[in-house]
C-alpha positions in Angstrom: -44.3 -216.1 98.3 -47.4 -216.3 96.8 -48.9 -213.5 97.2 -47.3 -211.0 94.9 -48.9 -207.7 94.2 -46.9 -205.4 92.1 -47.4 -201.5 92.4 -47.1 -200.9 88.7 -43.7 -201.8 88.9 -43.1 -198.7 91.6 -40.3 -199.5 94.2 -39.9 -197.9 97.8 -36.5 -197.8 99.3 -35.9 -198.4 103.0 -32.8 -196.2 102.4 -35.2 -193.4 102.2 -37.4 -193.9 104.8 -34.4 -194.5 107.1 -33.9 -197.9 107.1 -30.7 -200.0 106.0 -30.2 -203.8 106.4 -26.9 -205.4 106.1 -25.2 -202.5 104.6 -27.3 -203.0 101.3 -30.4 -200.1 99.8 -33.4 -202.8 100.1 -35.9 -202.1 97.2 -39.5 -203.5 97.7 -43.1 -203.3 95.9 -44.9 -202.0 98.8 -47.7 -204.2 100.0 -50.9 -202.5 102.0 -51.5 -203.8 105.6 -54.6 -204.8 106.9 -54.8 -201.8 109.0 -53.5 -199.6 106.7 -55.2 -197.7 104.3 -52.4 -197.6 102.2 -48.6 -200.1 101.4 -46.4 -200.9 104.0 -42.8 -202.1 103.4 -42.5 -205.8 102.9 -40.4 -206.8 105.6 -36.7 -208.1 105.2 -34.9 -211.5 106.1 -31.1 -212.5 105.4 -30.9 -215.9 103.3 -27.3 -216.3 102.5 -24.8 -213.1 103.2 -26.0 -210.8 100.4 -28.8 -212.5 99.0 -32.1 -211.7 100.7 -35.7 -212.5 99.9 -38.9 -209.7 100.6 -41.6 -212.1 102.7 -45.0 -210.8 101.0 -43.4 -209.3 98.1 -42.1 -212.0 95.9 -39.2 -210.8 95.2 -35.5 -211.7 95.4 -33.1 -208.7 96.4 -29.2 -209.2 95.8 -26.6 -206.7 96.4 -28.6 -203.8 94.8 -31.5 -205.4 92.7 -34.8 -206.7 92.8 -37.0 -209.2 90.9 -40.1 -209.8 90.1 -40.3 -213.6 88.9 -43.2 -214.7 86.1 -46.0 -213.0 85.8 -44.7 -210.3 87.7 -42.3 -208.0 86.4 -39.1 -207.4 85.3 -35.7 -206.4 87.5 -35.8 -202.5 88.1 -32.8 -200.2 88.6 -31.9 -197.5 90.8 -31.7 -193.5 90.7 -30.8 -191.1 93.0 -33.4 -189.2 92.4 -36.8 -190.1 93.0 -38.9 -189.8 90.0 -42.3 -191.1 89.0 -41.6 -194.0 87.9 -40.0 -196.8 89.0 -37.1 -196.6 91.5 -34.8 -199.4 90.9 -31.4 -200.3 90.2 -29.8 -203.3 87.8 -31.4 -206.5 88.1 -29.2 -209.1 89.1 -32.1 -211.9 88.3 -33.9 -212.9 85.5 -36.0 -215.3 85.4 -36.1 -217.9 82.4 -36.2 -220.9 80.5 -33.5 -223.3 79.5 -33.7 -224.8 76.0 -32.0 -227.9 74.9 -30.2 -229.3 71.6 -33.8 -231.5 71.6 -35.9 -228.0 72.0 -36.7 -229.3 75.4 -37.1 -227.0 78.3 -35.5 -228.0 81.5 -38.1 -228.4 84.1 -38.2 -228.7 87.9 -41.1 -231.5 88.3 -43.1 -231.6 91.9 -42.9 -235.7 92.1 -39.5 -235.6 94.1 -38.4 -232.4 93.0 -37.0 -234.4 90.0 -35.2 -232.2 87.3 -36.1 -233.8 83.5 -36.2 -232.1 80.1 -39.3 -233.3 78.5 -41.6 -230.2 77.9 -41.3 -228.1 74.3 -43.6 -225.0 75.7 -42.7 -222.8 78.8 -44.7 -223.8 82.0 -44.6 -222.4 85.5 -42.3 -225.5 85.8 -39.8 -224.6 83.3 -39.3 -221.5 84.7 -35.9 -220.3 86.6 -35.4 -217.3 88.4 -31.1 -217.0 87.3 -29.4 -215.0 89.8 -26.3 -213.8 89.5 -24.4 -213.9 92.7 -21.9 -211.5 92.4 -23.4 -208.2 91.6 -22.1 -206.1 88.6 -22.7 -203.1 90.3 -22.6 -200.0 87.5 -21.7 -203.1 85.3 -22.2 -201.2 82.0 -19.1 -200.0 81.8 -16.9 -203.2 82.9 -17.2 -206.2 80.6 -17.8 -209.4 82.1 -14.9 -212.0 81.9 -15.1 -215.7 82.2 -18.1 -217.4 83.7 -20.6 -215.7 85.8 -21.6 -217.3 89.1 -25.2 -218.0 89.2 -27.8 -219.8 91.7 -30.7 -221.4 89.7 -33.8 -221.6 91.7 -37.1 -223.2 90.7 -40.7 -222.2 90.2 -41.0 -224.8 93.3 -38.5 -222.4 95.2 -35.9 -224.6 95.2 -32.1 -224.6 94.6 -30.5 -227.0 91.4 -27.9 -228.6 92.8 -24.9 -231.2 91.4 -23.2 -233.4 93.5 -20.0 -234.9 92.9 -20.9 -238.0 91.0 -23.0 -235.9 88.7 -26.4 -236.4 90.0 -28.9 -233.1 89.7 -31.4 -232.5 91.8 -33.5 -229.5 92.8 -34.4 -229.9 96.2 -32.2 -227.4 98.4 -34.3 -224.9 100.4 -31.5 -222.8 100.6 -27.9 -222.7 98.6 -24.7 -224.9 99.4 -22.1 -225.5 97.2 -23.3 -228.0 95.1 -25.9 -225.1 93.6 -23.3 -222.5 92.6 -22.8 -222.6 88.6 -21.1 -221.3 86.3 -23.1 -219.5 83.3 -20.6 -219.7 80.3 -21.9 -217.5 77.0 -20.8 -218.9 73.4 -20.9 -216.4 70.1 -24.2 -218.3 68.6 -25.9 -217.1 71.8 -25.8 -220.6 74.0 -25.2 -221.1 77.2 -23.6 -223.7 79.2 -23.9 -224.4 83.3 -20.7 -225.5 84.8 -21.0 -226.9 88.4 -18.4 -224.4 90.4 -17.9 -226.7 92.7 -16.7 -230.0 90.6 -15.8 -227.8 87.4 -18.5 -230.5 85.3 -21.2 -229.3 82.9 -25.1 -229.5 82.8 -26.7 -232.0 80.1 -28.2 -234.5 79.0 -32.2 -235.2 77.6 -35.5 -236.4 79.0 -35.2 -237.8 82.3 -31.0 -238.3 82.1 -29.9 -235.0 83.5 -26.6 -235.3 84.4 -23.7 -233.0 85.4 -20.9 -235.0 84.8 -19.1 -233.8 81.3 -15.9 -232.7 81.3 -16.1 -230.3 78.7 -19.6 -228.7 76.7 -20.2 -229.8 74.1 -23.7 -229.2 72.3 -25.3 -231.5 74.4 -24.5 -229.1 77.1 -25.1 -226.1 75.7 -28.9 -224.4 76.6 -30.7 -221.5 74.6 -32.1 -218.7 76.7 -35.7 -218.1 76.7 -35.8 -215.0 79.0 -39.5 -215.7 80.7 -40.2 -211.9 81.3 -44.1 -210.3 80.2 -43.2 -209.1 77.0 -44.3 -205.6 77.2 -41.4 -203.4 78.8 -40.0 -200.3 78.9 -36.3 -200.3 77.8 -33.6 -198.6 79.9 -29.7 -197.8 79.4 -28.0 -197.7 82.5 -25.1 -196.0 81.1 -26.6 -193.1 79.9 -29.9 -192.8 82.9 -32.0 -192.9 79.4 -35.1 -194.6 78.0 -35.4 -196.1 74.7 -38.7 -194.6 72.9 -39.6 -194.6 69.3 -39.9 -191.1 67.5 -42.6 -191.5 65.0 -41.3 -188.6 63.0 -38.0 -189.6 62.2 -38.8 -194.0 62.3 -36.0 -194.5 64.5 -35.5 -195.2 68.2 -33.6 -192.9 70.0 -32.4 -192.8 73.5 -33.1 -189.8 75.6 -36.3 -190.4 77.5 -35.7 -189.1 81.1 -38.6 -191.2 82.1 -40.7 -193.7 79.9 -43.7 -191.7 80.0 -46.5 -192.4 76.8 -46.9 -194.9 74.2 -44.1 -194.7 72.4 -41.9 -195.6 75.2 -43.6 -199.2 75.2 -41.1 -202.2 73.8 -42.4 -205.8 72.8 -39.4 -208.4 73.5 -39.8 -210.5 70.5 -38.4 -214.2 71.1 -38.4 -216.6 67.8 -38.4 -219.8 69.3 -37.2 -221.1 66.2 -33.8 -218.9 65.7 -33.8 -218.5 69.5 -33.2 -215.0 69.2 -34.8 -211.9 70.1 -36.3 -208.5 68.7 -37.7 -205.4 70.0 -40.8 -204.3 68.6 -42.6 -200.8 69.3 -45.8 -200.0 70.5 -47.1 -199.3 66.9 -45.9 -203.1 66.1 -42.5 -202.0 64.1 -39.1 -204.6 64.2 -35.8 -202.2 65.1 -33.5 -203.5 62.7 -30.2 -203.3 63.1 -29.2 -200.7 60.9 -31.7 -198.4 63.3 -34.5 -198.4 60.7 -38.1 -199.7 61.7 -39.3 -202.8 59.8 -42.9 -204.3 60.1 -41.6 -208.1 60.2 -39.0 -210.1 61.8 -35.7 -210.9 59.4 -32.0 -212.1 59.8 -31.9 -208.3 60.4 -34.1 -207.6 63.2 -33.6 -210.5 65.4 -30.3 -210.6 67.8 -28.9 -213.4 69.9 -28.8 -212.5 73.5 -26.1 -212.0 75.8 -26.4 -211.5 79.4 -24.0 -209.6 82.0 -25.8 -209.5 85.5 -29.4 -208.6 84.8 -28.4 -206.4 81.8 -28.7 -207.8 78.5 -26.7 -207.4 75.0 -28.1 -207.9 71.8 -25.8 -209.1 69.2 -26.9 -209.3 65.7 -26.2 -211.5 62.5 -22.8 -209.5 61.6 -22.1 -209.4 65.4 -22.2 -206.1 66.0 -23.8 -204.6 68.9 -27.0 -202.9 69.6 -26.0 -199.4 70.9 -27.4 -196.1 72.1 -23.9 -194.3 71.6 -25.2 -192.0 68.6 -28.2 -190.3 68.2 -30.3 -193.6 67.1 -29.9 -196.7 68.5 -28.6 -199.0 65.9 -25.7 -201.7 65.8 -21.9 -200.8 65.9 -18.8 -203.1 65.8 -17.1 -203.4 68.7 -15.1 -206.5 70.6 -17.5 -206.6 73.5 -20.2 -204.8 75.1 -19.9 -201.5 77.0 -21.8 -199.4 79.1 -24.0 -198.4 75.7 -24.1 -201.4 74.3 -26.1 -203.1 78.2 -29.7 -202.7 78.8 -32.0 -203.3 81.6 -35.7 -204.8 80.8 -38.1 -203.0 83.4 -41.8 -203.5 83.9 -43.9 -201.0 82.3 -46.7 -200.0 84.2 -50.4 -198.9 83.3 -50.3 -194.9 82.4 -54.1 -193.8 82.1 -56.4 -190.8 81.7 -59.4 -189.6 83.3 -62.4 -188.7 81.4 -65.3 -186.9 82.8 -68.0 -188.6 81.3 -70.4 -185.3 81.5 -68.2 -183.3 80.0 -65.8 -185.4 77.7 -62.6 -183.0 79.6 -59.3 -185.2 80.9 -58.6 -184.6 85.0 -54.9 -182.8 85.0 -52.9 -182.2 87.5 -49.6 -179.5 87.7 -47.2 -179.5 90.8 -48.9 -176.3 93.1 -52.2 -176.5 91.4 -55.9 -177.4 92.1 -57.3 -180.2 90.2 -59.4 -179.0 86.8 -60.7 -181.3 84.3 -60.6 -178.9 81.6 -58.2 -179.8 78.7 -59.9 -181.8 75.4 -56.6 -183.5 74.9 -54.0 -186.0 76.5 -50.6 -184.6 77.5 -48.0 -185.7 80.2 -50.3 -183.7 82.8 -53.5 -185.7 81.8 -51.8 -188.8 82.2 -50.9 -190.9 85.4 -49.3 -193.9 86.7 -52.0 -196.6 88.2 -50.9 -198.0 91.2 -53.2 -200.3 93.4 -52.8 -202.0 96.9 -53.9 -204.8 98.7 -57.1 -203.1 99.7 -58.2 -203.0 95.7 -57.3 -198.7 96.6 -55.9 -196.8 93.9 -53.5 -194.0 93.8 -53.3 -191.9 90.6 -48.8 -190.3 90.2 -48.4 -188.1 87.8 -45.5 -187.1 85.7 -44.1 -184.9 88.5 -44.4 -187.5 90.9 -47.1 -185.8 92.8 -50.4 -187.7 93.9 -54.1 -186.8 93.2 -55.2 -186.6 97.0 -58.2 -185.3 98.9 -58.2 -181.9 101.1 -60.0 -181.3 104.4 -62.2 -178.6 102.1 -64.6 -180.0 99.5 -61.2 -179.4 96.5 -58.7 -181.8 95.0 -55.1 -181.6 95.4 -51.4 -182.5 94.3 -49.4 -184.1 96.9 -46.1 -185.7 97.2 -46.6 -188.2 100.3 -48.6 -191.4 99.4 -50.7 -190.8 102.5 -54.3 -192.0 102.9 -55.5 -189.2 101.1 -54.1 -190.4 98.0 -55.9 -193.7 97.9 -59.4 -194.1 96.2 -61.7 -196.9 95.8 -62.8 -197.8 92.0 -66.4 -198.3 91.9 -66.9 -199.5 88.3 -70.7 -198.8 86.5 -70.2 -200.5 82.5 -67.7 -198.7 81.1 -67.9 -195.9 83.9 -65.8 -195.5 87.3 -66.2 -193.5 90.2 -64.0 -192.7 92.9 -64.9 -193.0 96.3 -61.9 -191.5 98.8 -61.2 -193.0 102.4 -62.9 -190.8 104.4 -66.2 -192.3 101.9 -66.7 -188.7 99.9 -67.0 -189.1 96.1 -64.9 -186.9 93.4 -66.5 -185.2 91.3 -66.7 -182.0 88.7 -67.8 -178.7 89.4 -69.4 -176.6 86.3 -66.3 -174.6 85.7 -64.1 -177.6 85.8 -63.4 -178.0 88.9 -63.0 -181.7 90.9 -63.7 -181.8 94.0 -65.7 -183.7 96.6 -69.1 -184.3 97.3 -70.3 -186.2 100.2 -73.8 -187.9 98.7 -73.8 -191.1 96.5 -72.7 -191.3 93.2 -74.4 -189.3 90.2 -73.7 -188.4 86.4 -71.3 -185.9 87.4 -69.4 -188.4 89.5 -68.5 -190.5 86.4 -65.3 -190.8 85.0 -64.0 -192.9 81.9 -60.4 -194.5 82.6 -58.7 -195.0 80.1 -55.4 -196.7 79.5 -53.1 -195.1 76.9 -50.4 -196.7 77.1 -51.2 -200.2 75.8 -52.0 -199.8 71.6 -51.0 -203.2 71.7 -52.5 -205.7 74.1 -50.6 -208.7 75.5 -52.3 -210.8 77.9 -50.7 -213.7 80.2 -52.9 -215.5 82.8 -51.2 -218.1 85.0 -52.4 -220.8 82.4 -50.2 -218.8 79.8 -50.9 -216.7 76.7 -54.0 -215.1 75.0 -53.9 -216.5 71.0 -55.1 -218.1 68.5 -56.2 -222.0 68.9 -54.1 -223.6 65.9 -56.4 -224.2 62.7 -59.5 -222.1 64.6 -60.9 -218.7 64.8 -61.2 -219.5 68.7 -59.3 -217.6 71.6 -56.9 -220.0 74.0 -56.3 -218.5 77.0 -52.5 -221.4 78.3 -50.9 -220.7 74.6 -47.4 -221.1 75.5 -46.6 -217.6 73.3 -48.9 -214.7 72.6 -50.4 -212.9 70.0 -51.0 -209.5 70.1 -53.9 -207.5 70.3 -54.9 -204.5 68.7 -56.5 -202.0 70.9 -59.0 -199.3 69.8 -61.3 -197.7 72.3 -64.6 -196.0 71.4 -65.7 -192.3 72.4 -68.2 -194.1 74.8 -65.2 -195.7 76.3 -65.6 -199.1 75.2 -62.8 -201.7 74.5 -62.3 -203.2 71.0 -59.8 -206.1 70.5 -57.9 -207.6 67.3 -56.3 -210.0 66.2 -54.9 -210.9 62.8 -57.4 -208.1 61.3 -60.3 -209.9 63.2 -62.3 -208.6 66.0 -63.2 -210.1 69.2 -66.8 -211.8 69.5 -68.4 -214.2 71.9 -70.3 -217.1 70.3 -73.6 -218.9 71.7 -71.1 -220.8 74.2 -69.8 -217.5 75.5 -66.4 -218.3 74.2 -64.4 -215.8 72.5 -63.4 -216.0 68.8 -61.2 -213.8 67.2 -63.6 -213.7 63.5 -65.6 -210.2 63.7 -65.7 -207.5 61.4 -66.6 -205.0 63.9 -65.7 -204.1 67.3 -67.3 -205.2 70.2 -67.6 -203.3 73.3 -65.2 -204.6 76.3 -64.3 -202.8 79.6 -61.3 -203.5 81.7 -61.3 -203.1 85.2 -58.1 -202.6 87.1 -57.7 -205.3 90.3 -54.0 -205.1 91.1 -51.4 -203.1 89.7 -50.2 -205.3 86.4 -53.2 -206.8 86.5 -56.5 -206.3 84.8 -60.3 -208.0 84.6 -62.4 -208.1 81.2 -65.9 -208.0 81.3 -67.7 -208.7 78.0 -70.6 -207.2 76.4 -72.9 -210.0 77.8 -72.0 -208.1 81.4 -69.8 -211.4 82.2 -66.0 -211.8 82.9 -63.9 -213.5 81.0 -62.2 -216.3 82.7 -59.1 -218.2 81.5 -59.0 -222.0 82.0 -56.0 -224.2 82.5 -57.2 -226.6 79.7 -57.5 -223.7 77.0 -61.4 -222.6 77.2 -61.1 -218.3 77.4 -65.0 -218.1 77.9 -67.3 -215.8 79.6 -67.4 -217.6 82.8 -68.6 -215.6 85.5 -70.4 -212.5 86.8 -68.3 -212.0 89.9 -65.3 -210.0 89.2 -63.4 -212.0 92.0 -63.8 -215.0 90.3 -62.6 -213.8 86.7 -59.1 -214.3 85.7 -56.7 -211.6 86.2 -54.7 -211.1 83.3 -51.3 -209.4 84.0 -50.8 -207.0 80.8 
């Protein structure tokens, strides 16, 4: 289980390669073998009748959904078709924190596998993966009733459990009884956990967690903090549509086939003080609830939460509904939420460009086509989906789901299989990458525009700039926690318990230039990083797993995130930096 490694959010199902366990469509990030040049299916065991977990992939299938706990990913849905993006289906996990009436998160602790509520930030050990045990299936249009029946399992991967005389512990390897809960909603956004087995109610504060109350009362009631990366792509199940923000018009609309570009990227908002939620776009706008777009958070913009499977509700201050049931998605009174009114949080993986660095011209790639670098501009043919495996290989999807792949000639081609022909190795220069192919040729550009493949070592005309374009603002999360601001300093934390967002501009020459609060990145005589510049200065990322990125600063050193705070330059070996997932 600890050895996660997303695909930029991309699911395989066994369904389509043949394969069917139990009766259910497993979903799994593939994982690359050590003999395989490219991702083999992470391999499926039962757990409890529907429930089963992906050995290798860390992720928890029930019924027909997958999750990716934190610092992976988000819960993906399913399609019948296959597209270029993620295939998924609703999540029926999520994982998250539990808030108190004390602002106390409930925690799992190692010593004993004690549960307490003593923290005020979200650790690794406050974190719950909530899964909901009976799945909702096309949930959006049936309204959930009553309580729903949840197993709560730890960042210790282990059950919480009740027994009869009220004594919670989280120390199961595997379900009973005694871990099945009730998740009751209230109209202010709470929740409460009711033991389904002795009909009691989770409480209590500090090290007195109990589950012995007969009724909830506030000291039983808990505040969702959902625990998810922040930056997502939004989907409604009901309508097969993605949320994107139309820059013309200021609204968000709902009609995205697939969430392809910038202004397809959401930031879940969570004010830890109202304990409620917004969605920001990429461009750093709050959706309001009359539909308009409003730079900062108000009674207006933030919603309180509600929860049905692994869909989610938002509910705001007049308690109407966030809904994509007209042509912008805004709020609407109704009694409960619908099929419009439910939406699933997915993982939004890196979309990037390839710049030839000779020539300044972006790699594109059209179903039936060779490969030309010969467009000065970035559409939905220039761009493509990252993906990485195991090996540190990449493979570049584009929007028609087709792969950049290598040909027994010396050309480039499109092809639909992820085969070993699809799967490159990123040799990174500065800001420059080349891209060496399997069988250990180079890509590379022909005078005319052409890529194709040359079998000597790698020269000017093997140098490509890539770019990502799908991230105009930057949130970073290393296992420690958040990028931000150190309270009352100009210096960069990297284990802030929320983030702050950066600004992202990138040069012509292909450099990297952060900001935060109006103030650029620097690195002072200590090589720690300070957020006081008044110009840019030049970063590169380098892409190591799919989610996950390295940033080497302009002293040719990686930045490395400590658990006590220090974000510093810290190393020249990329395998020693910290991988920030993004």
């Amino acid at each position: 289980m600890e050895h996660c490694r997303e695909i930029g959010g991309v699911c395989l199902s066994l369904e389509s390669l043949g394969l069917r366990v139990m009766g259910l469509t497993l979903l799994a990030w593939p994982l690359a073998g050590k003999d395989m040049p490219g991702p083999e299916l992470g391999r499926a065991s039962a757990v409890e009748g529907r429930s089963l977990w992906l050995p290798g992939t860390h992720c928890c299938v029930r019924g027909h959904a997958v999750l990716h706990p934190y610092g992976g990913g988000q819960g993906v849905r399913s399609r019948s078709s296959v597209s270029p993006m993620a295939v998924s289906t609703e999540s029926s996990s999520l994982p998250c924190g539990f808030i108190n009436a004390a602002n106390r998160y409930l925690s799992a602790e190692p010593f004993r596998f004690q549960v307490m509520a003593t923290s005020s930030v979200l650790r690794p050990s406050q974190i719950w993966t909530l899964s909901f045990t009976s799945a909702q299936g096309a949930g959006a249009a049936r309204p959930v009733e009553g309580g729903q029946p949840v197993h709560l399992l730890s960042s210790l991967k282990r059950f919480l459990a009740a027994d009869a005389n009220g004594k919670v512990t989280c120390k199961q390897e595997s379900p009973n009884s005694g871990c099945l809960f009730l998740l009751w909603q209230y109209p202010d956004g709470k929740v409460s956990l009711q033991c389904e087995a002795t009909k009691r109610y989770l409480g209590g504060a500090e090290d007195n967690i109990t589950c012995f109350a007969q009724a909830a009362s506030e000291g039983e009631k808990w505040s969702l903090h959902l625990a998810l990366h922040p930056t997502m792509h939004v989907q409604s199940p009901g309508k097969q549509r993605y949320l994107r923000c139309d820059t013309q018009t200021g609204r968000v609309r709902c009609d995205r086939d697939l969430p392809w570009g910038a202004d397809a990227i959401f930031t879940l908002h969570f004010d830890l003080k109202e304990k409620k939620y917004g969605l920001r776009s990429g461009a750093g706008s709050m959706l309001a609830a009359d539909g308009s777009l409003v730079d900062d958070p108000s009674a207006h913009s933030l919603y309180t939460l509600e929860l049905q499977g692994g869909l989610v509700a938002l509910q705001d201050v007049d308690g109407k509904y966030l809904t994509d049931r007209e042509s912008a998605v805004k709020t609407f009174k109704i009694d409960r939420p619908g099929r419009d009114e439910l939406f699933a949080l997915e993982p939004s993986p890196a979309l990037v460009s390839l710049r030839t660095f000779s020539s300044g011209r972006y790699v594109c790639c059209r179903p039936g086509a060779d490969v030309y670098a010969n467009t000065m501009s970035v559409g939905n043919t220039e761009l493509f989906q990252l993906l990485l495996n195991d090996a540190k290989q990449a493979c570049f999807r584009s929007f028609s789901g087709a792969y950049l792949a290598t040909s027994p000639s010396d050309g480039m081609v499109s092809c639909t299989n992820q085969s070993k022909q699809v799967w490159f190795e990123l040799q990174y220069k500065e800001q420059q990458v080349t891209l060496k192919a399997a069988d250990g040729r180079y890509v590379a550009l022909r005078p005319n525009g052409q890529i194709l493949l040359l079998p000597e070592g790698a020269g000017k005309k093997e140098e490509f700039l890539l770019l990502l374009v799908n991230r105009p603002q930057l949130i970073l999360q290393s296992e420690a926690g958040f990028v931000g601001r150190s309270p009352g300093t100009q210096r960069l934390d990297g284990n802030r318990p929320a983030p702050d967002v950066n600004t992202v501009t990138l040069n012509e020459d292909g450099f990297y230039h952060f900001c935060i609060a109006n103030k650029y990145w620097s690195i002072d005589k200590n090589g720690l990083i300070m957020a006081n510049g008044d110009q840019g200065s030049n970063f590169t990322l380098q892409f190591v797993a799919s989610g996950c990125l390295a940033i080497k600063a302009p002293n040719n050193k990686y930045l490395v995130a400590e658990g006590g705070g220090r974000l510093w330059t810290g190393t020249t070996d990329v395998g020693a930096a910290t991988h920030f997932h993004f």
